[in-house]
N, C-alpha and C positions, 0 to 999 in steps of 0.2 A: 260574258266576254271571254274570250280565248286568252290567255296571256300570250302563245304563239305568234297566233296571228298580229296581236297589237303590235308585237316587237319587231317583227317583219317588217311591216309597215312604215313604223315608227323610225324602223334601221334604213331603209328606201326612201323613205321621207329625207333624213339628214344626206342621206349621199346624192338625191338629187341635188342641193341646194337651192331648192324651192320652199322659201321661207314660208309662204302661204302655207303649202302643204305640211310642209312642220308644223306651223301652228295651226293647222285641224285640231290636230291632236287636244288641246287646250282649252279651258273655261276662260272666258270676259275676265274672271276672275282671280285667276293664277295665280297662285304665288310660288316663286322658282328661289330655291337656293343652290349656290355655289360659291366656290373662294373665288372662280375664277372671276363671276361679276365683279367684284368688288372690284379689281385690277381696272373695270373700263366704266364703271359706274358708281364709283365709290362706295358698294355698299355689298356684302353678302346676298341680300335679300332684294327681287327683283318681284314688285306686285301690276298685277294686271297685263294682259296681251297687249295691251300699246307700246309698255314698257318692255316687255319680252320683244316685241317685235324690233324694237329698237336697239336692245341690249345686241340681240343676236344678228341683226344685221350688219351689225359693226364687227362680231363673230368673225360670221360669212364673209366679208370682205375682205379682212386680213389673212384669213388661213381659205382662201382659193381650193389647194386644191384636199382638204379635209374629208377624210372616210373614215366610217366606223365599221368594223366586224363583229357580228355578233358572236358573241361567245357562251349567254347561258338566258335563262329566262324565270323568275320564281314568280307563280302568284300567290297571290293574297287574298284575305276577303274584301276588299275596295280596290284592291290595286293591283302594281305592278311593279317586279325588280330587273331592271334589262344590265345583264354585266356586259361589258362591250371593249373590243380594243378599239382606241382614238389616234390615228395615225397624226395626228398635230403634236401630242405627249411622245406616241413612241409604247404606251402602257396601257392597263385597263384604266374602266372608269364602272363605277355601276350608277343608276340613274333610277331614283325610286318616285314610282306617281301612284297619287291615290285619287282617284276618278268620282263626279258627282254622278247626281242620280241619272245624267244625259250621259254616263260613259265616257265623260270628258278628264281630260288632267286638272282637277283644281288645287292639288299642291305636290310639287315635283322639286327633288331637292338631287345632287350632282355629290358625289363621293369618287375622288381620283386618287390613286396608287401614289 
């Protein structure tokens, strides 16, 4: 896997707001952290793509017109680290996923400035 190319993607993915296409990215699986869920789902911790699909479509709806810029990219040996400015913050955010054996995100957790 390219770390490159994922974050490209990944960064195209979010600014289309094509929730689909964001959650390609993703395992059946997933488990996603952030502080920010907890704000709209009462909890840090957000498990499985139904749940993600739902956390973030409420996201998506609130913050219209939401863009992120890439800023940096590190891999790893499972994963990936995308540092990115979030025009909804104003600041960075970096966004770590560690991929199963289909290349998929099966846990991805959210670090903001």
């Amino acid at each position: 896997m390219n770390p490159r190319a994922f974050a490209d993607d990944w960064i195209a993915a979010w600014n289309s707001h094509d929730l689909e296409r964001i959650l390609a990215h993703y395992a059946e699986d997933v488990v996603f952290e952030s502080p920010y869920a907890e704000k709209i789902t009462g909890s840090p911790r957000v498990v499985g793509k139904a749940a993600l699909r739902a956390y973030w479509s409420r996201g998506l709806s609130i913050n219209t017109d939401l863009t992120f810029t890439l800023k940096a990219v590190y891999g790893g040996p499972a994963g990936v680290a995308i540092r990115y400015h979030s025009s909804r913050t104003g600041h960075e955010a970096v966004e770590v996923l560690q991929f199963n054996e289909a290349g998929l995100a099966s846990w991805a957790a959210a670090y903001y400035e």
